[in-house]
N, C-alpha and C positions, 0 to 999 in steps of 0.2 A: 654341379651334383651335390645333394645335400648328405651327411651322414646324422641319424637319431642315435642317441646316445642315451640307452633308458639304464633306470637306476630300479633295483629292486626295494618295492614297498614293503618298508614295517609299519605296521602302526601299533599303538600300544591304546589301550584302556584304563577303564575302573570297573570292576561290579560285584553289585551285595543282592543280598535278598534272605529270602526265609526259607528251612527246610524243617520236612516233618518228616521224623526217623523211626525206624525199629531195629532190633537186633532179632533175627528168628527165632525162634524156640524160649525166646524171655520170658512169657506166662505163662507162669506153671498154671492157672487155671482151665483155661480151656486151649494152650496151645494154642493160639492165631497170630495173626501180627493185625495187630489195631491202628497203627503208625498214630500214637499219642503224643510223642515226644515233639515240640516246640523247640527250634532254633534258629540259629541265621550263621549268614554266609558273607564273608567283605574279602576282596584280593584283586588282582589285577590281570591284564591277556597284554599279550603281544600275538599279533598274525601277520599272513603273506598267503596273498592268492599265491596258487602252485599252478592253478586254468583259471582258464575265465568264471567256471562255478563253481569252484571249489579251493576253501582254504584250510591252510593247517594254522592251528591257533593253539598258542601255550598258555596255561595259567598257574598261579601261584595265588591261593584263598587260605584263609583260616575258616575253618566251617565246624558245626557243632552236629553228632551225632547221639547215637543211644536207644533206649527206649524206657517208657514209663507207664506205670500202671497205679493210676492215683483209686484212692480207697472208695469204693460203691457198694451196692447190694449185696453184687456175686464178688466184687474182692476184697471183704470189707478184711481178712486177713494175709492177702497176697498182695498186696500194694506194694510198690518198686520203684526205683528213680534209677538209671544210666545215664550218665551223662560222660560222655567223649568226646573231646575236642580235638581237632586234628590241622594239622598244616601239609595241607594237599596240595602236588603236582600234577596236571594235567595235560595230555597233551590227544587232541583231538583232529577230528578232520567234517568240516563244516559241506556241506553241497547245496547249492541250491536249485529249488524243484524250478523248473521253467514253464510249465504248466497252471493256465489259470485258474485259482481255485475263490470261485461267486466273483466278487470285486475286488479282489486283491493283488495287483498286481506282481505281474512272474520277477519272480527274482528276490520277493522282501521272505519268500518262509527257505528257511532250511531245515536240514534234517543232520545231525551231529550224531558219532561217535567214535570213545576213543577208552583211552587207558587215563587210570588215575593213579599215582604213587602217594601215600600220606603216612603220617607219623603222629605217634598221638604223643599228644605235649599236656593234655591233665585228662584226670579219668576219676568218678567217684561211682558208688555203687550203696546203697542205700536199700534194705528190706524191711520192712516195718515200723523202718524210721531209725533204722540200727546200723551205720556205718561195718560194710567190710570190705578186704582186702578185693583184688580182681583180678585175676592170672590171664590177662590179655598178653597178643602178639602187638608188638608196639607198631609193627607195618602193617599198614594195610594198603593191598591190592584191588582195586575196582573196576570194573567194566563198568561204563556208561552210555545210555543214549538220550536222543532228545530232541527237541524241535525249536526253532528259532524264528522269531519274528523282528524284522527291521520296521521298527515304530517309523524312524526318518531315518537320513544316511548315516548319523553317526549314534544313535540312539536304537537298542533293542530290550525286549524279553526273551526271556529265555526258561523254558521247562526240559527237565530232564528228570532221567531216573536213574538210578547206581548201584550195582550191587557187590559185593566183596564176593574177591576169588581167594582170599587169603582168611581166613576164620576171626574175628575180631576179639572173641572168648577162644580160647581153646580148649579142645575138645578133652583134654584131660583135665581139665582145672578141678582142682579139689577145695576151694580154698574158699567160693562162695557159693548161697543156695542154688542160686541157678547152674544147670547143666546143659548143655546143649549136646543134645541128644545124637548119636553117631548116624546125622543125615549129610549130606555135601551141604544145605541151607544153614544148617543150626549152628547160631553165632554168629552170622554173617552181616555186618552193617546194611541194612536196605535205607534207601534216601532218595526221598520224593525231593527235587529241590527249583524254586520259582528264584529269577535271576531280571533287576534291571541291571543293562552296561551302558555307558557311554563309549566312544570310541574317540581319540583323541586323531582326527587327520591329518598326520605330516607327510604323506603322500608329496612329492613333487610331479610340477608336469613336466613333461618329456619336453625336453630344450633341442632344439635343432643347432648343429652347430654344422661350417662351413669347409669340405673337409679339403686337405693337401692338395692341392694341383700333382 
């Protein structure tokens, strides 16, 4: 009689990429969110299937938000730079679709979401090219979601979206031009964000071992 002696898989990564930000209610010209702001994103995951399609996956990134309104026609006096860097926790829950979608085979896309915990570690604010102060909440809280593709088995992309539950400006601040106006959006970090990972496999395989008479 034989006994399987399985060991719970971690495995850990790498992954960076690029994200285009806004903060709501930033331009004061026409009020929209134009997501201008240019950044990137570098940090690392650790995960563990919890089923067979679905894992929970931790990360820990330094990523760059904000928003910016560089000088044109219509803002050739409303022009703006945010910029906020943040050291984000994440902790998500990965699925994947088993359903074939054209030629792709079942099992490489998933669909992710979860919570993000971050902290912002530099923060500047700039209006006409005039340095001021910024009366942000230094946590910020996010819902996220997303879709994921398995390039090969230890290689993916990764698209998601983010949005702050915790206000990134607050909503009193008196201290720079912008105000973000008493809506539950305004102020809120939005974050388009495109991701390679690798995934590093130390996975074991399941050792059969020979058990007690």
């Amino acid at each position: 009689m034989l006994m399987q002696a399985r060991a719970q898989q971690f495995r850990a990564g790498l992954m960076g990429g690029f994200t285009i930000t806004d903060v709501d209610g930033a331009d004061l010209m026409d009020n929209d969110t134009d997501f201008h702001k240019f950044g990137f994103s570098l940090g690392g995951l650790v995960n563990s299937k919890i089923s067979p399609s679905t894992v929970l996956q931790m990360e820990l990134a330094y990523i760059q938000k904000g928003s910016l309104q560089g000088p044109d026609s219509t803002h050739t006096n409303n022009y703006y730079t945010m910029a906020f860097d943040y050291v984000d926790a994440s902790l998500l829950l990965k699925h994947a679709i088993k359903l074939k979608v054209d030629k792709v085979t079942p099992g490489r896309i998933s669909l992710e979401a979860g919570l993000t915990l971050g902290r912002v570690v530099r923060s500047s604010y700039s209006f006409r090219s005039i340095k001021y102060s910024v009366d942000m909440n230094k946590t910020d809280l996010s819902a996220l979601v997303g879709i994921n593709y398995k390039i090969f088995s230890n290689l993916f992309i990764d698209f998601r979206y983010s949005n702050s539950l915790i206000h990134a400006i607050k909503h009193n601040s008196n201290t720079v031009n912008f105000y973000p106006y008493a809506t539950f959006q305004r102020g809120n970090n939005l974050v388009f964000q495109l991701t390679l990972g690798y995934i590093f496999d130390t996975s074991t395989k399941e050792k059969e071992q020979p058990s007690t008479p």
